[in-house]
N, C-alpha and C positions, 0 to 999 in steps of 0.2 A: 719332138714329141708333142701330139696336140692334148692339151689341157680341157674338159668338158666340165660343165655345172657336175655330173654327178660324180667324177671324181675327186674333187673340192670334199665336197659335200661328208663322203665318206671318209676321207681324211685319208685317200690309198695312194696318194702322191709320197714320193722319195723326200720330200721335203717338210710334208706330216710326222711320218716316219722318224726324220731326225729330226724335232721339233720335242717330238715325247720322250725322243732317247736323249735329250737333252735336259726335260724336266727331270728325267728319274735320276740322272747323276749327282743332278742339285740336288734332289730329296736322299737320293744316297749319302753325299757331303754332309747334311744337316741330323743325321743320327748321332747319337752319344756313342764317342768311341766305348770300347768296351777295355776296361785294365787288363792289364795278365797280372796275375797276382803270385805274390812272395811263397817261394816254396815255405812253405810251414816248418820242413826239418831244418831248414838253415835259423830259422829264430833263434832254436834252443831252448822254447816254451815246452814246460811239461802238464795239458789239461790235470785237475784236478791234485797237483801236487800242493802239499799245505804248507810249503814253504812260501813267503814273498817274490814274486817274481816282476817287481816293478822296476828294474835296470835292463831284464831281456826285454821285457815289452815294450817301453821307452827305446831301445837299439831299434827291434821291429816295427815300430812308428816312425822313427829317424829314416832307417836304411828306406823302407817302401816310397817314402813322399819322393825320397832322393833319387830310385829309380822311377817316380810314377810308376809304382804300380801299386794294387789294391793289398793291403794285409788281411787275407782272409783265416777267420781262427775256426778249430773245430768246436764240438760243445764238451764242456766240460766246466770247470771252477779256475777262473787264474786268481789269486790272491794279490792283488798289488796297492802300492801308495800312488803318490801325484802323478799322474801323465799329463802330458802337455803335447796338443798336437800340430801339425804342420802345414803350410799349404799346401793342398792338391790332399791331405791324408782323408783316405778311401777305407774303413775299415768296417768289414763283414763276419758275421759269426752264421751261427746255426739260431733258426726262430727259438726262443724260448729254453735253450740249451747252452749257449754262451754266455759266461755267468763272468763279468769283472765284479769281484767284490770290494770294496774298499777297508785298507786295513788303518792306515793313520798316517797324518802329514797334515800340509795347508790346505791342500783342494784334493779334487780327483780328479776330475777329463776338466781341464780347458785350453784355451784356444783363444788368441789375439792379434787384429791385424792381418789378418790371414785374405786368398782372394776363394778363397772352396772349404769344406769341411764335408765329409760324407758320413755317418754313420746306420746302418743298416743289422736286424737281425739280432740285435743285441741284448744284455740284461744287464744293465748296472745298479749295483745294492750296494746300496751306504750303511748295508749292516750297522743300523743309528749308533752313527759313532760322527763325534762331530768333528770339528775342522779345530788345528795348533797353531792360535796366532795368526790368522789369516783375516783379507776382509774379505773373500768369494761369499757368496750367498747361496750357492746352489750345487747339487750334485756334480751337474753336468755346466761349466759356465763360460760361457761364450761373449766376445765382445771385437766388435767391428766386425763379422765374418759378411760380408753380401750374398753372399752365393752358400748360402747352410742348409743341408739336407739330414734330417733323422727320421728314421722310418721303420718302422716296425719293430720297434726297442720297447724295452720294460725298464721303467727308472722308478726305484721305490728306495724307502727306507733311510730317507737322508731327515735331517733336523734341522734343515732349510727350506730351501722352495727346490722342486725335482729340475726344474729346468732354471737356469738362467739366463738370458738374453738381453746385451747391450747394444745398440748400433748396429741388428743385426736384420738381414732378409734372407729369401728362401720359404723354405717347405718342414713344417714340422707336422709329421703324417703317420697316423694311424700306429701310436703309440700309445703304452698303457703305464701311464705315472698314475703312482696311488703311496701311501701312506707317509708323507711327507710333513715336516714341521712346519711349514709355512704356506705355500701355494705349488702347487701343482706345475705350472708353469707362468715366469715374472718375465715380461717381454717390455723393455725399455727402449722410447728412440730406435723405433722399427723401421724398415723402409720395405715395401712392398713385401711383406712376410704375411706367411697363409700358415693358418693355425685349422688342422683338418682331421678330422677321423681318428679324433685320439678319445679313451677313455682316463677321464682324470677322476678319481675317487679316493675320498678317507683321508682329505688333507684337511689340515690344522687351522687354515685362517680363509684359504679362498681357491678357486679351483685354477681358472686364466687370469692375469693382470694382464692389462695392454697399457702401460703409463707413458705419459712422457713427464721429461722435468722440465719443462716449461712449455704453457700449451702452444698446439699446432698440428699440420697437418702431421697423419701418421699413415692413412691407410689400411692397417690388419684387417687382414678378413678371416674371422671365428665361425668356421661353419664346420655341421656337422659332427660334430663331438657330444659323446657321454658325459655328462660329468653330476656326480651322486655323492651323498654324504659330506659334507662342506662345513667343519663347523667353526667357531670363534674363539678359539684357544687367547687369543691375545685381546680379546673383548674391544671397545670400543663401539661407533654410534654409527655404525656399517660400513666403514674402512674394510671390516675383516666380515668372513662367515657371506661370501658372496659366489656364484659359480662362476659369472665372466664380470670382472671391474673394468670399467674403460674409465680414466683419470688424464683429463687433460687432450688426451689424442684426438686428433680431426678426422672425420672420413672413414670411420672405422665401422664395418659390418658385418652383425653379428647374427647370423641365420640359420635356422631348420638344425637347431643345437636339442638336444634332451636331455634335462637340469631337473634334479629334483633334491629334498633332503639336504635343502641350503639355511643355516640357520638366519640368513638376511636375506638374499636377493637373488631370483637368477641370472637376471643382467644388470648390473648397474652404473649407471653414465654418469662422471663429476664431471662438469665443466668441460662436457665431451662435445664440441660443435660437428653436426651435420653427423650425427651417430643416427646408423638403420639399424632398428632389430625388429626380425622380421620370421616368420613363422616358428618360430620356438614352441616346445613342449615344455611346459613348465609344475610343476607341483612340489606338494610338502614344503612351502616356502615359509622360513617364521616370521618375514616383516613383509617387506615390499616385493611383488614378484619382479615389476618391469619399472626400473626406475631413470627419470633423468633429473637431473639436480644441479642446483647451483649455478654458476655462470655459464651457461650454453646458448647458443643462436642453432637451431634446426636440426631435429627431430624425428623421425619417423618411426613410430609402433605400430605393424600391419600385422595382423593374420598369425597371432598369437595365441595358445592355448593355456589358461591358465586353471589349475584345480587346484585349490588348498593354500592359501595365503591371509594375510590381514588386509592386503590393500592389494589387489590388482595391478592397474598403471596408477603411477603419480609422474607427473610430470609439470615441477614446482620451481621454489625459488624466486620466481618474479620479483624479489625485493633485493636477489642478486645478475639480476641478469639475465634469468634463466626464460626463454620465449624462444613461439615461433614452432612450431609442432602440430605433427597428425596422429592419432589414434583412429585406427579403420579397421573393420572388419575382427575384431578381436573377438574371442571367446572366455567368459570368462564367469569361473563359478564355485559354487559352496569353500565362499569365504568364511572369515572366523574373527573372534574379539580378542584384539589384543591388549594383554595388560589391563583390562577392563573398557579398554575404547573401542568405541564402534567400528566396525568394519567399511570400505569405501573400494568397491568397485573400480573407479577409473574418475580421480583426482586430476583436473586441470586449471592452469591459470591466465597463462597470458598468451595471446595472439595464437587462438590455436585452435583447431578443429576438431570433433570426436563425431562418425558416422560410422553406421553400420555393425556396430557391437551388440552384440549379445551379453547381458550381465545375468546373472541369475543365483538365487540361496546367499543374501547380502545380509547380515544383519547390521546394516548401517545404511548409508546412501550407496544409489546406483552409480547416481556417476556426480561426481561434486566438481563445482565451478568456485575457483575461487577461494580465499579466503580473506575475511575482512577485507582494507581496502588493494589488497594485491589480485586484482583482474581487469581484464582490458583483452575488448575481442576475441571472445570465444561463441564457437556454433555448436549446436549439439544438432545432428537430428540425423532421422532414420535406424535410432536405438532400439532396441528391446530390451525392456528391461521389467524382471520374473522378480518376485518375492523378496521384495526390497524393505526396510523399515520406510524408505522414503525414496522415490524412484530418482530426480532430480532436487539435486540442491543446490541453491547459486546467490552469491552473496549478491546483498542490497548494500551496501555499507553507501556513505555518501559518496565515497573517491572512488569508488568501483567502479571501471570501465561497462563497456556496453556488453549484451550478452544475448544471442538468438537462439531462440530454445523450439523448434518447431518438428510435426510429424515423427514422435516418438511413440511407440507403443510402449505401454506402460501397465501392469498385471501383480494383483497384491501386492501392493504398498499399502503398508497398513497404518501409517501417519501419512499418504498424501500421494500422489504424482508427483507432480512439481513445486515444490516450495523456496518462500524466500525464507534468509539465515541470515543468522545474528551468530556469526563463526560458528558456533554448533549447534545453535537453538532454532528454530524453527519459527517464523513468525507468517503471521497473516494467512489468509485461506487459500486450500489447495489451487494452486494457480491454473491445473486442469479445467477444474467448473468454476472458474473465477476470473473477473478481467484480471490483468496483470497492469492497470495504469495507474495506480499507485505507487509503482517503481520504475522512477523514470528511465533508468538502466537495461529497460529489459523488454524484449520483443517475445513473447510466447502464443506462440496460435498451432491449431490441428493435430494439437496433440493428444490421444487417447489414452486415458487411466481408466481400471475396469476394477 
């Protein structure tokens, strides 16, 4: 058979031919088999009966892993205590209609050591009843799972945190936890775990933890979730009352989330290295909306909306560590006085950049450099910054590192454009219409206050 350019070409050779029908078998191979699932009547589950049925369900969790296959339940109310589940267990209900209530015991759903967990479709209510003698923490509590999938489940009413997570990766997707004692969902020593398209609301100290217990890399990526009303039940100095806490985790990024009605933070980074948060919706915050803190190396705050806070970004600490950071492009507005202290826009200290923000309705500083002698390399410029008490503020201390303040637009400040500070006081003339070579510290030129 003679072979021509245009038969190539259009791929009409026998050898084309079987080349595709070769891809498609691989891509056939690589779908998720599909379970066949537990006939229902062999359980011996009765929906909505109000007796305890946690020994059938427990058998229906055993028998299904042990055939692999899926235990799928209809909607109704089962009543049950502890379950414990298995590897490969695959279990399905009806959205919004499969109701596991918890009656009393140590735990309710967990799960250890496992290589799978699947849960889908489901409602678990801890009817606030709390746990006998137990150390679980959580509704639902998982630990070592790698391969963990929950989706599209409602987890409420526990006097813990609604989810628990140790050692655990996977997909926690498009679930709605709300009224919980503690956090919405506590994710420890995560490994490649995506926290997505969940509404967490009406929890008692925080909405997501991503912690580790000793720092390092971690990974979690917190994107796309609700999370609303968040308050501080257990008090403390913003430990608690925060919507996403990152604590020690490396690498963790936390994106195009919508957080509001937090009574401290909507994201906040302890000693979180190379932490992004990055286009977030943020408002109703009662302290810091976008915070990084403490011992951290690298930073990134992009393209963040903030309405209704004390403080904007802070991204602080320099006396622990804490450097090395970008604030870009952020939005940020009609701040407020907390406790009687002034409001501050977007607080920075050490080895760090701030371009391209918007700040606006501050009653304090726009954007503050510094405090006493903790700063060292920072730039500000290409800012805007609207109805400020004071549009830039950047400490002079003697130990102060260096600071470039240039091409900022700047618009009612009503003590100044840019001023030098004495930690909160304000010294010397608007450095706008004023040389700045009285402070050897400080490069300011082309900057506009009106």
């Amino acid at each position: 058979m003679s072979v021509n350019r245009r038969d190539l070409l259009l791929g009409s050779l026998p050898l084309a031919a079987g080349a595709t029908l070769a891809n498609s078998d691989e891509a056939t191979a690589t779908k998720p088999i599909k379970l066949a699932s537990l006939s229902f009547t062999a359980t011996g589950l009765v929906p909505n009966l109000k007796a305890d049925q946690t020994a059938k369900l427990q058998a229906a969790i055993d028998l299904a892993a042990k055939k692999k296959m899926k235990l799928t339940l209809p909607g109704g109310r089962y009543i049950t205590g502890p379950l414990v589940l298995r590897s490969g267990s695959h279990i399905e209900g009806v959205y919004g209609e499969t109701v596991l209530q918890f009656s009393k015991g140590a735990s309710f759903i967990s799960a250890k050591g496992l290589s799978s967990v699947t849960l889908q479709y489901l409602v678990f209510d801890g009817a606030s009843r709390g746990f006998i003698g137990s150390s679980v923490n959580g509704l639902l509590s998982f630990d070592t799972i790698p391969n963990l999938l929950i989706e599209h489940c409602f987890i409420k009413d526990g006097l813990l945190n609604g989810l628990s997570l140790q050692n655990c990766g996977g997909h926690i997707h498009a679930n709605k936890i709300s009224l919980c004692g503690s956090a919405g969902i506590f994710a420890t020593d995560s490994s490649q775990l995506e926290i997505s398209h969940n509404h967490v609301t009406d929890c008692s100290n925080n909405g997501i933890l991503v912690w580790r217990s000793k720092k390092g890399t971690d990974g979690t990526i917190v994107s796309q979730n609700h999370i609303h009303r968040i308050k501080t039940k257990d008090g403390g100095s913003g430990q608690n009352g925060n919507g996403v806490n990152v604590y020690r985790a490396g690498n963790v990024i936390v994106s195009n989330n919508v957080i509001s009605d937090c009574a401290f933070s909507a994201v906040r980074g302890n000693a979180a290295d190379n932490i992004q948060i990055l286009n977030n919706s943020c408002s109703k915050l009662g302290e810091v909306a976008l915070y990084s803190e403490f011992g951290f190396e690298g930073t990134i705050i992009s393209n963040n909306m903030v309405d209704d806070a004390h403080v904007g970004i802070s991204i602080t600490n320099f006396n622990e560590g804490g450097r090395l950071a970008t604030a870009t492009g952020n939005l940020i507005r009609n701040l407020k006085k907390y406790k009687g202290n002034a409001a501050i826009g977007i607080a920075v200290e050490a080895d760090t950049m701030v371009t391209g923000n918007v700040v606006e309705n501050v009653p304090g500083l726009g954007i503050s450099l510094g405090y006493g002698k903790y700063m060292r390399q920072v730039t500000v410029n290409n800012n805007l910054v609207r109805d400020a008490q004071i549009g830039i503020g950047v400490s002079t201390h003697t130990e102060a590192g260096y600071a470039l303040i240039a091409t900022n637009m700047i618009t009612g400040a009503k003590k100044g454009g840019v001023r030098a500070m004495d930690l909160e006081k304000p010294i010397g003339p608007d450095l706008t219409k004023s040389s700045s070579e009285a402070f050897l510290n400080l490069a300011v030129y082309g900057n506009v206050s009106l």
